[in-house]
N, CA, C and O of each residue as an XYZ file, in Angstrom:
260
protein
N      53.609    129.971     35.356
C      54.555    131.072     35.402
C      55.958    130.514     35.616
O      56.194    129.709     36.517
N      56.942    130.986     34.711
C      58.095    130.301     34.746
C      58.806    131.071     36.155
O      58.682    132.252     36.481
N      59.722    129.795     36.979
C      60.170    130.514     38.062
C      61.573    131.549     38.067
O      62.582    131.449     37.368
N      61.363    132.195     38.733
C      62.345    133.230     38.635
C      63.966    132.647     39.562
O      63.917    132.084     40.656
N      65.157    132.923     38.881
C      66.415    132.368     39.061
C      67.424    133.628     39.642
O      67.374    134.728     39.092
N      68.146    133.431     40.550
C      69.061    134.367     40.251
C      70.622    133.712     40.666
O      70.927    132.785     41.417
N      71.648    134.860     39.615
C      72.910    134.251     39.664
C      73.827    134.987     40.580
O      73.581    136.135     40.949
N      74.784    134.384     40.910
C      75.601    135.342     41.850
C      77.056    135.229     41.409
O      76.835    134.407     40.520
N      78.232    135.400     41.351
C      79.330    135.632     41.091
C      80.194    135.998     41.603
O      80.603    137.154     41.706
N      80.971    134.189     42.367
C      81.478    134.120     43.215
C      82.473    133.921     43.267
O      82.677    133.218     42.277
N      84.013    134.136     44.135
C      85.042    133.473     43.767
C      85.495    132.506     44.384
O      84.582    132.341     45.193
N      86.329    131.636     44.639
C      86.489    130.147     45.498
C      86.809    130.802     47.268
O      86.751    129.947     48.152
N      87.088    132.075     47.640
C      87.144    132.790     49.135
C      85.611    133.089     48.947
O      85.129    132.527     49.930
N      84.642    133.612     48.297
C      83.883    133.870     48.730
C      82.765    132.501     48.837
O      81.987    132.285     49.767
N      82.935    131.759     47.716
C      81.828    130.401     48.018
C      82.224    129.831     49.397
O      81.439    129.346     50.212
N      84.064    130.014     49.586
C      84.256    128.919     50.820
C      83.511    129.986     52.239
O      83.098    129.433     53.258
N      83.457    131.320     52.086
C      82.907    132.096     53.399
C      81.145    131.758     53.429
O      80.697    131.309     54.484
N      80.180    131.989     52.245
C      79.152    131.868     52.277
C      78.647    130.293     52.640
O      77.429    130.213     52.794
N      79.385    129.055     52.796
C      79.491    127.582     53.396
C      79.638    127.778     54.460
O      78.977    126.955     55.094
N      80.075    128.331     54.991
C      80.882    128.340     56.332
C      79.711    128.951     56.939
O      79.099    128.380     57.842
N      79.280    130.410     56.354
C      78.181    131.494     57.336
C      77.007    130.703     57.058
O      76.096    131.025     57.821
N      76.615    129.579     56.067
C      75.570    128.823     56.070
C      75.324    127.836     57.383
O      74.515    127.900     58.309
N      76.294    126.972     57.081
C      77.136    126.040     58.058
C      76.464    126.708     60.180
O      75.715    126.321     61.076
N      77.443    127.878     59.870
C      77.311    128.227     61.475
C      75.871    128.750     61.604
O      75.642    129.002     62.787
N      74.790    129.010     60.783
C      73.580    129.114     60.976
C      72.793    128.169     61.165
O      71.655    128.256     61.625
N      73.333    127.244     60.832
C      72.952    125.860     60.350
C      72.458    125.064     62.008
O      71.466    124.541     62.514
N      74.053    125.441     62.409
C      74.384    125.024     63.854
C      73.693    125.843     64.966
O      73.423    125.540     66.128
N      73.516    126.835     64.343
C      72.734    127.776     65.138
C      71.379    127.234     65.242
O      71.519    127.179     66.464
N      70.511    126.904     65.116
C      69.386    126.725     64.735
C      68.957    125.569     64.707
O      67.748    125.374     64.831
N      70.016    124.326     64.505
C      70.154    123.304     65.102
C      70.228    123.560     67.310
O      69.706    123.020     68.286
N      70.872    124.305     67.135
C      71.004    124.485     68.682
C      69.759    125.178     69.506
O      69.739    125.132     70.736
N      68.914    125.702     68.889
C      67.669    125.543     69.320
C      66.240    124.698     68.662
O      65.038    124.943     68.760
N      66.869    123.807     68.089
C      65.694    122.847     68.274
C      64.849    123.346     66.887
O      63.676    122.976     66.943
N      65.180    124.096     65.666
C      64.526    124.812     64.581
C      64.985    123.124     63.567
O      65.727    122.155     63.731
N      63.992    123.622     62.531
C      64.156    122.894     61.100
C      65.312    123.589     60.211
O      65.559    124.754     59.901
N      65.926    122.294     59.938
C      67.276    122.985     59.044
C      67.137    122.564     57.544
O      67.908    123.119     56.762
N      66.285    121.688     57.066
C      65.876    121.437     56.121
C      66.049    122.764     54.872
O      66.086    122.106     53.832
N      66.121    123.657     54.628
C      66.557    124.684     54.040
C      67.627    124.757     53.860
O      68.225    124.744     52.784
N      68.036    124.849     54.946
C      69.766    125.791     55.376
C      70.624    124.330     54.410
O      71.226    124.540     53.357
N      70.547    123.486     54.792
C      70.756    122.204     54.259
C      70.486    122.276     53.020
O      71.566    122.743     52.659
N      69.626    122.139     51.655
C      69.675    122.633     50.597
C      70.442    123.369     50.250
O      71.256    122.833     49.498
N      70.630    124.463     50.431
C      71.679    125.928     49.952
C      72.714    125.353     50.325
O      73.611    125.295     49.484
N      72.950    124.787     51.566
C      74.385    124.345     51.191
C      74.747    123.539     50.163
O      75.849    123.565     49.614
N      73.965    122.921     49.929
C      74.325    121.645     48.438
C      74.190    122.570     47.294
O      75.308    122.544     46.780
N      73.551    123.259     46.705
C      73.104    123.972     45.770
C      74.735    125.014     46.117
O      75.167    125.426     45.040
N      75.191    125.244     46.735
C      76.195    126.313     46.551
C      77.637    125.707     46.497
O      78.679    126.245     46.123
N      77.377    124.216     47.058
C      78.915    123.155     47.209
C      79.093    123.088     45.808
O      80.053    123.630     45.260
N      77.977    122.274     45.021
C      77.210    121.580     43.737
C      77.595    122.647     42.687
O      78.345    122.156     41.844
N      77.223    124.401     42.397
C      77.123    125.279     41.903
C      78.174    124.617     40.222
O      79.068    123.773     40.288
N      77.896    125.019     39.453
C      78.764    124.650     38.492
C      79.603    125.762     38.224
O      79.428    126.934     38.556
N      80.642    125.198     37.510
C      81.788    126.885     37.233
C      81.482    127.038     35.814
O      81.681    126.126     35.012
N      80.863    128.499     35.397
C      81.358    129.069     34.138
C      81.837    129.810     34.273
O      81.716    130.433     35.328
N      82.976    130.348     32.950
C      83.503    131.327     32.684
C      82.574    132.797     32.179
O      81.749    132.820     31.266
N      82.809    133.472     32.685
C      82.208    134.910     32.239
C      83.261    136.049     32.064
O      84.333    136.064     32.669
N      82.904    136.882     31.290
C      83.773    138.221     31.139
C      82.963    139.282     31.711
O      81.937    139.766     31.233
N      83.503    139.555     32.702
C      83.246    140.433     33.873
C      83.827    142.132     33.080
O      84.985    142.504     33.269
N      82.833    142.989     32.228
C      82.959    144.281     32.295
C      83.134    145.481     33.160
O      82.128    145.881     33.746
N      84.592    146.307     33.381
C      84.460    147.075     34.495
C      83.706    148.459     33.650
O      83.728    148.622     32.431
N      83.176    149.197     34.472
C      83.331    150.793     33.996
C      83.270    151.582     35.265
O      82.543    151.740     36.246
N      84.559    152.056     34.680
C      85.008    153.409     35.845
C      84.123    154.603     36.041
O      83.776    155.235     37.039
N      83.821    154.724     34.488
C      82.360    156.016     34.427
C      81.143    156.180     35.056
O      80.424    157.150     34.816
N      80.767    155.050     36.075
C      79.221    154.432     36.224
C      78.843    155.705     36.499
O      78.143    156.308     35.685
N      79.333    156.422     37.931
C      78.505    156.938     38.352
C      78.779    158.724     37.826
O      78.497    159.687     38.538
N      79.100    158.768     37.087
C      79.817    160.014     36.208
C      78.661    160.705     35.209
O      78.905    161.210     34.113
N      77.806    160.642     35.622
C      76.820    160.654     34.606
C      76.467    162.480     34.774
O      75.621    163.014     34.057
């Protein structure tokens, strides 16, 4: 079964906040003696993240239905 992915769409304030709230969990959890082995991944995977360009569609109508 192929594994399932998901994308998120971020801007350089929000990757640098979601490092940071990783980070202080990180420390958290370090501070009681837990495995950080995870928390540690996601941070690389979100430092690492590559940049594409996308065209971001608004619609004002969404909920107009």
């Amino acid at each position: 079964m192929k594994e399932e992915r998901y994308y998120l769409v971020l801007n350089d304030d929000e990757q640098s906040l979601l490092i940071r709230s990783l980070n202080d969990e990180r420390n958290a959890q370090l501070k009681n003696g837990k495995a950080v082995d995870s928390i540690d991944e996601l941070i690389v995977k979100v430092g690492k993240a590559p940049l594409k360009k996308i065209k971001v569609l608004e619609r004002s109508d969404c909920c107009a239905r």
